[in-house]
LUMBADO-223069 format. One record per residue (C-alpha): x, y, z. Coordinates in pm, whole numbers, plus 50000, padded with zeros to 5 digits. Layout:
BEGIN
[[X, Y, Z]],
...
END
This chain:
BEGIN
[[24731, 70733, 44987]],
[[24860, 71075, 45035]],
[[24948, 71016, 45419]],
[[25259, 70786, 45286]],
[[25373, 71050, 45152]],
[[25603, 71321, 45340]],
[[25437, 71668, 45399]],
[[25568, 71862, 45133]],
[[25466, 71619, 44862]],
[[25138, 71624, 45075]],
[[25085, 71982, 45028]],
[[25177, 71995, 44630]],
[[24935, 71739, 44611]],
[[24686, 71915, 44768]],
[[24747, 72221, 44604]],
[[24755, 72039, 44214]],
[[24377, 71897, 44283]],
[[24280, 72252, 44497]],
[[24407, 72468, 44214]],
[[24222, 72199, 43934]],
[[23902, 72306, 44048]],
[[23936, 72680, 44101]],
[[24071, 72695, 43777]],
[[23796, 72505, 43648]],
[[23541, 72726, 43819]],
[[23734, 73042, 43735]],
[[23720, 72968, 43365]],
[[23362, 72869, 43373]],
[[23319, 73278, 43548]],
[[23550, 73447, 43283]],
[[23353, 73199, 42983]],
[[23034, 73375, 43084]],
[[23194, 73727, 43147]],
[[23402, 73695, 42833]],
[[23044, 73619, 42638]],
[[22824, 73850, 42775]],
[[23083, 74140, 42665]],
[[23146, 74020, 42313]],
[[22804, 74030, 42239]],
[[22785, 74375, 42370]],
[[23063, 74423, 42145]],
[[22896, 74302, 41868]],
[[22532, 74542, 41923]],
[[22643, 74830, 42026]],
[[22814, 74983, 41722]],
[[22469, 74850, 41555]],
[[22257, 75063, 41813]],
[[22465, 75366, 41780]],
[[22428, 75324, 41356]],
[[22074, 75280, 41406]],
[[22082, 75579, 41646]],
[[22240, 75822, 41418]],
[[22025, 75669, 41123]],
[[21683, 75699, 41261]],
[[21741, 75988, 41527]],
[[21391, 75996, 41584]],
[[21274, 76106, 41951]],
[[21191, 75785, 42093]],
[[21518, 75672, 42049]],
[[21699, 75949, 42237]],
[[21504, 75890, 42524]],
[[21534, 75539, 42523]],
[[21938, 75579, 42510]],
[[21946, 75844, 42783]],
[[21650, 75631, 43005]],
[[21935, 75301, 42974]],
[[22201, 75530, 43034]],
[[22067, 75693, 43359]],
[[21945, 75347, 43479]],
[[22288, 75225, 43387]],
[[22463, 75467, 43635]],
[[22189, 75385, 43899]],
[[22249, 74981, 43897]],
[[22614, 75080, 43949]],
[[22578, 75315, 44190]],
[[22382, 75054, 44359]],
[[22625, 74790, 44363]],
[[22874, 74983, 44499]],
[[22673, 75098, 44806]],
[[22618, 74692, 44871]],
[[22964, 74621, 44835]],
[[23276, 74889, 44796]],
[[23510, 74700, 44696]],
[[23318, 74632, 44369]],
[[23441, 74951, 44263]],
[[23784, 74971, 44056]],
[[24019, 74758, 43870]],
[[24063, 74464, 44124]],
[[24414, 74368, 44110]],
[[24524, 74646, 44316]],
[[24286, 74501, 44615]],
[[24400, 74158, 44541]],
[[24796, 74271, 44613]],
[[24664, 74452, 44906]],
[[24507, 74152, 45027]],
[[24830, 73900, 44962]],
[[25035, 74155, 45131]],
[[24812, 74188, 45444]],
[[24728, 74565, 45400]],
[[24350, 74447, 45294]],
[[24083, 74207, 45375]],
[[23824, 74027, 45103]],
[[23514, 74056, 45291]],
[[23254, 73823, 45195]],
[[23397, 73677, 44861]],
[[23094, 73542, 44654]],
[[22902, 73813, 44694]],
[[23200, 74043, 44577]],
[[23230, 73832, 44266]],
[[22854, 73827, 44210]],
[[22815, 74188, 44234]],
[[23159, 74264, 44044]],
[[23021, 74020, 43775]],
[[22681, 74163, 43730]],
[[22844, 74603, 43784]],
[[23139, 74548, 43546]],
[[22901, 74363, 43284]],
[[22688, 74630, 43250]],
[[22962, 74911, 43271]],
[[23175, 74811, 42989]],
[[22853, 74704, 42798]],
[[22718, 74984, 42809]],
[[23016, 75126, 42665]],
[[23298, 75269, 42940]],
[[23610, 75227, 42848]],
[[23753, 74977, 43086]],
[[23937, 74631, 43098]],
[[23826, 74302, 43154]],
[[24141, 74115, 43289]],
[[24197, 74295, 43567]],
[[23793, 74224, 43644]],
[[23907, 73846, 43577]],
[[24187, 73847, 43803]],
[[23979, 73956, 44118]],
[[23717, 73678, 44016]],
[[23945, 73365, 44021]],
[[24063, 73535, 44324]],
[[23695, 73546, 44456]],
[[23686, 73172, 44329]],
[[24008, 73147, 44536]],
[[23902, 73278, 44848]],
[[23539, 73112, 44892]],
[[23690, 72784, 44839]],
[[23944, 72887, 45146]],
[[23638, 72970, 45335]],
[[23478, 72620, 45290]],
[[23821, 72501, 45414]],
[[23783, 72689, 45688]],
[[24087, 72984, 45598]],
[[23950, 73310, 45723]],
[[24234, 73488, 45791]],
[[24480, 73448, 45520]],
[[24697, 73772, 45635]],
[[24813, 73594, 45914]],
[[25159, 73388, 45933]],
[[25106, 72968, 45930]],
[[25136, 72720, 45701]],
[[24746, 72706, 45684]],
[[24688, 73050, 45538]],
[[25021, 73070, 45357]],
[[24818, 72781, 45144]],
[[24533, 72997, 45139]],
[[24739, 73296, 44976]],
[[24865, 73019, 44710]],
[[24517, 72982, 44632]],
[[24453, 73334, 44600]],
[[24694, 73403, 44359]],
[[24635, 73093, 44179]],
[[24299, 73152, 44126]],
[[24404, 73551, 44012]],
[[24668, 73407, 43768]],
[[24383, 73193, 43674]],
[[24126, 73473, 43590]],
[[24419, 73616, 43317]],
[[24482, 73296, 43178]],
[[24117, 73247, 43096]],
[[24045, 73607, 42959]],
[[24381, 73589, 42753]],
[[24391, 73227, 42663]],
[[24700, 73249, 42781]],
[[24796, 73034, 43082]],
[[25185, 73046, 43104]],
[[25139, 73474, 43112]],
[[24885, 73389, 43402]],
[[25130, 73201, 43552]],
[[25375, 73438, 43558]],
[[25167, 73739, 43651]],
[[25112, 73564, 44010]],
[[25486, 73565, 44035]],
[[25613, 73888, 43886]],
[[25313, 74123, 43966]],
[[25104, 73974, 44271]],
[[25345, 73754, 44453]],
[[25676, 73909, 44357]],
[[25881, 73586, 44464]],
[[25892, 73215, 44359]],
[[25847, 72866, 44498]],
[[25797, 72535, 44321]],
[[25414, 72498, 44609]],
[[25320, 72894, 44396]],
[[25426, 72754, 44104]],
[[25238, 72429, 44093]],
[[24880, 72594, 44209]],
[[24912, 72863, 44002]],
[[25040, 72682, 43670]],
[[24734, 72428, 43723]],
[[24464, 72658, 43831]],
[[24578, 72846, 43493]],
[[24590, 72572, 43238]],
[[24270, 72437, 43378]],
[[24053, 72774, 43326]],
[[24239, 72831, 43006]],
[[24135, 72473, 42883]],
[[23726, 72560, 43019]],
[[23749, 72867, 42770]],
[[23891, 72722, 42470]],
[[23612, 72454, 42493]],
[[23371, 72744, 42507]],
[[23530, 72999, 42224]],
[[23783, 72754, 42094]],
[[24152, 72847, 42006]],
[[24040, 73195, 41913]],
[[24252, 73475, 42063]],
[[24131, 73813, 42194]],
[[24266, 74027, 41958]],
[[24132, 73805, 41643]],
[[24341, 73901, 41352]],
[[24680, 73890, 41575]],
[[24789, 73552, 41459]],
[[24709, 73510, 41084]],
[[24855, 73910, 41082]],
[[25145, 73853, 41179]],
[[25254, 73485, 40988]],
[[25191, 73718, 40715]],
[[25474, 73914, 40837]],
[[25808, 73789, 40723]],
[[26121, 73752, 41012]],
[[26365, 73935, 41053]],
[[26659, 73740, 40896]],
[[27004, 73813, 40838]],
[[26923, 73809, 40465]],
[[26624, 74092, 40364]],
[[26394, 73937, 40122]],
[[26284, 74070, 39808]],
[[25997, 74331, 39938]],
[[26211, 74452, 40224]],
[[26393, 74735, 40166]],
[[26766, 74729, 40193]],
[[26826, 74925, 40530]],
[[26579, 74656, 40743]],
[[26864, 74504, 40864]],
[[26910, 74275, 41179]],
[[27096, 74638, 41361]],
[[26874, 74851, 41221]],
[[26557, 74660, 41317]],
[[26724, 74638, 41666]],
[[26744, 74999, 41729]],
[[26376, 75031, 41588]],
[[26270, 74822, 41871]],
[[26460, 75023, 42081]],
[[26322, 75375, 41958]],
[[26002, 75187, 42005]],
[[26052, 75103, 42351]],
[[26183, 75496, 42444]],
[[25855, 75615, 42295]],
[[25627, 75361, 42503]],
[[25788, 75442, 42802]],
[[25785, 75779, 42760]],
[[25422, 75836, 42695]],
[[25418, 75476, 42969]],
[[25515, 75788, 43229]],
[[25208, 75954, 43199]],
[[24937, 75676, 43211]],
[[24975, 75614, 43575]],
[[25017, 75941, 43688]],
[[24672, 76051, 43507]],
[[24511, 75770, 43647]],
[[24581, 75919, 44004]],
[[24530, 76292, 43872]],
[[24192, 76147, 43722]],
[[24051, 75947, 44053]],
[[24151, 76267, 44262]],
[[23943, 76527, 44042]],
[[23658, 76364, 44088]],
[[23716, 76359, 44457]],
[[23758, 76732, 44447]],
[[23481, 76792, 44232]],
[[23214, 76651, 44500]],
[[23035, 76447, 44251]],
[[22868, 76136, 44421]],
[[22679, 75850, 44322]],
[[22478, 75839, 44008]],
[[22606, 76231, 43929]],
[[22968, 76075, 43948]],
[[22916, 75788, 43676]],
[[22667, 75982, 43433]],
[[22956, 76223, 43313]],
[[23118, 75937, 43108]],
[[22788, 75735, 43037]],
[[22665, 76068, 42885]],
[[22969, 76068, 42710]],
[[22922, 75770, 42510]],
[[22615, 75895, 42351]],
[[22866, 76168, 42122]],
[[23188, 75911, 42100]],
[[22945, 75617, 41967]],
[[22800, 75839, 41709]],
[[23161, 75980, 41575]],
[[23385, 75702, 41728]],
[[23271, 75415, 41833]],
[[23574, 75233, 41797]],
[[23696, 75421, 42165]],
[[23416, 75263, 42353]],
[[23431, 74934, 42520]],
[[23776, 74740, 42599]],
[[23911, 74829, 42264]],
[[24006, 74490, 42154]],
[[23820, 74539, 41846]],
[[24018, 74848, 41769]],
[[24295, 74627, 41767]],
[[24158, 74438, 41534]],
[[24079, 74702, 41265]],
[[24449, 74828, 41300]],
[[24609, 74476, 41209]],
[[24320, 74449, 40895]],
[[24326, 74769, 40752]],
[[24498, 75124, 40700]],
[[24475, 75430, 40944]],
[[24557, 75738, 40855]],
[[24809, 75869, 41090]],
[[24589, 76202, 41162]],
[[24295, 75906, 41308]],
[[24536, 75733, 41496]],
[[24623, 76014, 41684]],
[[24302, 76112, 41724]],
[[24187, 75742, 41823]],
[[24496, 75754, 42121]],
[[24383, 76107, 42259]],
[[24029, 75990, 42274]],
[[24069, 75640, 42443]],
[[24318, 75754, 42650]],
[[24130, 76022, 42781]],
[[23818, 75798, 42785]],
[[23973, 75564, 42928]],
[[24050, 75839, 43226]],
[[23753, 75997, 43295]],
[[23571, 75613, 43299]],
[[23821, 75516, 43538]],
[[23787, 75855, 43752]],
[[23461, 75751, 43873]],
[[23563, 75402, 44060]],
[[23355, 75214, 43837]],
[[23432, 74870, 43781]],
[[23684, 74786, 43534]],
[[24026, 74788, 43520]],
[[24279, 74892, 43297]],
[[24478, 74639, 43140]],
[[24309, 74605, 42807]],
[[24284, 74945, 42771]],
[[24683, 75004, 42812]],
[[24724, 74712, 42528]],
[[24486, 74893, 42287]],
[[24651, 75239, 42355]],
[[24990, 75088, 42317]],
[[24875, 74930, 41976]],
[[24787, 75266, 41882]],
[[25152, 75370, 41974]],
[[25293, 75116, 41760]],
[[25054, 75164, 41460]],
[[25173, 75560, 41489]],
[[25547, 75443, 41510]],
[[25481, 75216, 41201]],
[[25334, 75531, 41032]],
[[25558, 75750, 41088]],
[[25862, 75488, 40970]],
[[25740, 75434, 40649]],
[[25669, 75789, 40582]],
[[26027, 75843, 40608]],
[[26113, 75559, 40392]],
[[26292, 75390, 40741]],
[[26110, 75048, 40666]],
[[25793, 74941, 40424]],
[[25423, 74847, 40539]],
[[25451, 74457, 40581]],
[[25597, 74562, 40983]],
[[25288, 74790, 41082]],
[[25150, 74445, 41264]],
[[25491, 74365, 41439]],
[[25498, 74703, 41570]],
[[25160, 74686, 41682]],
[[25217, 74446, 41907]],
[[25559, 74526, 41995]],
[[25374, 74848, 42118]],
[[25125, 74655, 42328]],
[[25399, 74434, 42547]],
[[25635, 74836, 42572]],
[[25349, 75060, 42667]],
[[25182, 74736, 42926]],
[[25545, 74713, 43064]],
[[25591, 75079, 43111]],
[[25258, 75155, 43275]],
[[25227, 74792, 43483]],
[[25614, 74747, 43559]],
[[25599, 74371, 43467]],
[[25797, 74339, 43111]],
[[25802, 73943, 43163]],
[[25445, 73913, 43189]],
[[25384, 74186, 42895]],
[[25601, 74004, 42661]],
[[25521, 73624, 42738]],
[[25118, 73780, 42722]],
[[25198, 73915, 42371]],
[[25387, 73559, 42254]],
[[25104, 73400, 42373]],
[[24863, 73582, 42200]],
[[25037, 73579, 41849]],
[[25106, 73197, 41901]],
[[25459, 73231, 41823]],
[[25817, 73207, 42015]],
[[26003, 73398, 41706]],
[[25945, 73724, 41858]],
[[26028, 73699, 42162]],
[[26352, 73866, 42150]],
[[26194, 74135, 41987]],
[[25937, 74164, 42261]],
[[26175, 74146, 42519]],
[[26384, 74460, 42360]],
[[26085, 74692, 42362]],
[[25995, 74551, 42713]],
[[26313, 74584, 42871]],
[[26370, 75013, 42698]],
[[26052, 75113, 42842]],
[[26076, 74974, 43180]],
[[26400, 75130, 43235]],
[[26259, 75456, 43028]],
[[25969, 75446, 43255]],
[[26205, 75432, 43523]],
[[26444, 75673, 43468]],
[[26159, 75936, 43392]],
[[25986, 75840, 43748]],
[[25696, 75618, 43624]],
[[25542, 75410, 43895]],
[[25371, 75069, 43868]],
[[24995, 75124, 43813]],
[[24850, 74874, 44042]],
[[25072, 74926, 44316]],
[[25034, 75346, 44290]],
[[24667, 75260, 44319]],
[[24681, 75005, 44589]],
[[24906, 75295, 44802]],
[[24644, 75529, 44735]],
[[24342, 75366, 44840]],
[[24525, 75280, 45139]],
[[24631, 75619, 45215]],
[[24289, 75696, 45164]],
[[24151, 75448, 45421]],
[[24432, 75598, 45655]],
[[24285, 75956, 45616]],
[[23946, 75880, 45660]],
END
């Protein structure tokens, strides 16, 4: 039938059933990956309790044996394949813009798969979406090898398909590990691809609904960040008439510069993420450490943070979580930031595999939580909006650090299941970009993608 039909419609065709089953495949990956690292979420606080409980000898050696054959497995996979090591979306825009090849896909996302599993299980504080983008991208690219598309960095109509299946199936991988298929959608567009047309739009928007739909029927409607939703319907709106339990100064202006304040903060502290990421993967390159030596400094680590906070290791969503159920000091908060954030740094040092998108939402939750804090200490506004700015802090800090505000703040509506605040989003969003900016933050993934090159280029 499709040979009626003109070329164009042809191709969108072709691209609506292509991108049906990598998405389907993709969310089938991220369902297993997304499993494997809840559970892990789920036992290790109970190990650690049990570790600092018992503390007899056995146990110590049993945690330092795991740990030490933790950092070997990794170590490992990295010698089979390099480009296991890292976040993954910086290799993916590398690849899309020609600057990179994906060698041998499916046994990159095996490897990747089996490496990051382990890392973040074991405790390292590193994200799991960028890890998701680079496996629908895998997805992507082995199904353009059975097509016969080898050399997608080339110019023809062939392999410009086989980049629209690339990104589709990276768009994918975010949609799946978010539930969240438009932000997918328009992370291939903002982020990866960085321009539009209806062919990228159609792959990419199908590839994404269809691995969102393959997770929901594993883990149902449940988002990542559990409490988000039923949090924040708690929350009343903002309204041009305060109700009873808001106090008289939460106005429509004064909740507008709030967000703004909000935003100056995120992108303030947004300034310094990225450049200690770099500062981070360089000092282990001066240091000399290699191999095992290189990844035991933050798996010894967790031994001390899971006994005193084990709410730092892992991706953090759970921390999240805690923050929109129950009351934080501000003295822990602050505490909880430095630690993750220089968890998060040293993990990421080493080239392990993770990324760092998660991460950057739980440390800008922590940002908000502090704002919220500090706000009703002063009397500025009362303790119903600690969730609101929670998560207005996630899409300000994600948009100062990844330089994508549209993605940050359609990721954030999707996640809270509601359109109301997307003005609100888009406020904080917009002030730290331009913060970020003005203070000469760069975009994470592409800093990293210029350094590895660089690095390439040296070598």
């Amino acid at each position: 039938m499709s040979r009626f039909l003109p070329k164009r419609r042809q191709l969108r065709l072709r691209l609506f059933f292509e991108g049906l089953i990598i998405g389907i495949f993709t969310g089938v990956v991220v369902a297993a990956f997304r499993f494997l690292i809840d559970e892990a979420d789920v036992y290790r606080p109970i190990y650690f309790a049990l570790l600092k409980s018992k503390s007899d000898l056995f146990m110590w050696i049993l945690t330092i044996t795991i740990l030490i054959f933790t950092a070997y497995l990794i170590t490992k996979f990295i010698k089979i394949d390099a480009q296991i090591a890292g976040s993954g979306v910086p290799q993916i825009k590398g690849i899309l813009q020609g600057r990179m090849h994906l060698f041998r896909p499916f046994r990159l996302l095996i490897m990747k798969f089996a490496a990051s599993t382990i890392a973040i299980s074991a405790g390292l504080s590193l994200g799991r979406a960028g890890l998701s983008v680079q496996f629908g991208a895998c997805i992507g690219a082995i199904f353009n090898h059975i097509l016969g598309r080898h050399h997608i960095h080339e110019s023809s109509s062939n392999t410009i398909e086989g980049k629209f299946l690339l990104n589709a199936g990276a768009g994918a991988g975010l949609a799946a590990i978010f539930n969240a298929p438009l932000a997918g959608v328009v992370f291939c567009i903002e982020e990866l691809q960085k321009k539009y047309s209806p062919e990228l739009l159609m792959v990419s928007m199908t590839a994404a609904v269809s691995a969102s739909a393959v997770v929901k029927s594993v883990f149902g409607i449940r988002p990542v960040f559990e409490t988000i939703t039923p949090t924040l319907h708690s929350v009343p709106l903002i309204s041009t008439t305060p109700t009873i339990n808001m106090l008289s100064s939460m106005t429509p202006f004064n909740f507008i510069m709030y967000l703004i304040c909000l935003g100056f903060f995120t992108g303030l502290l947004g300034v310094g993420f990225t450049k200690s990421l770099i500062l981070s993967l360089n000092a282990y390159d001066k240091i000399g450490f290699k191999g095992v030596q290189k990844f035991l400094i933050p798996l010894f680590l967790v031994i001390p943070i899971g006994l005193v906070l084990p709410e730092v290791l892992g991706c953090g969503n759970l921390l999240v979580d805690d923050m929109l159920s129950n009351h934080f000091a501000l003295s822990l908060l602050i505490i909880l930031f430095t630690a993750k954030f220089l968890f998060t740094m040293i993990c990421f040092g080493t080239g392990a595999p993770g990324g760092i998108f998660l991460p950057l939402l739980v440390l800008g939750a922590l940002i908000g939580n502090i704002f919220a804090l500090v706000g009703i200490t002063v009397n500025l506004f009362n303790a119903e909006w600690t969730a609101m700015f929670i998560i207005f802090g996630m899409a300000g800090y994600f948009a100062a650090v990844v330089k994508a505000p549209i993605t940050g703040s359609i990721l954030i509506m999707e996640l809270t299941g509601s359109f109301s605040h997307l003005l609100a989003l888009i406020i904080v969003s917009g002030v730290a970009f331009l913060v970020s900016d003005l203070f000469g933050g760069r975009p994470a993934y592409s800093a990293l993608l210029e350094r590895s090159i660089n690095q390439k280029i040296d070598k």
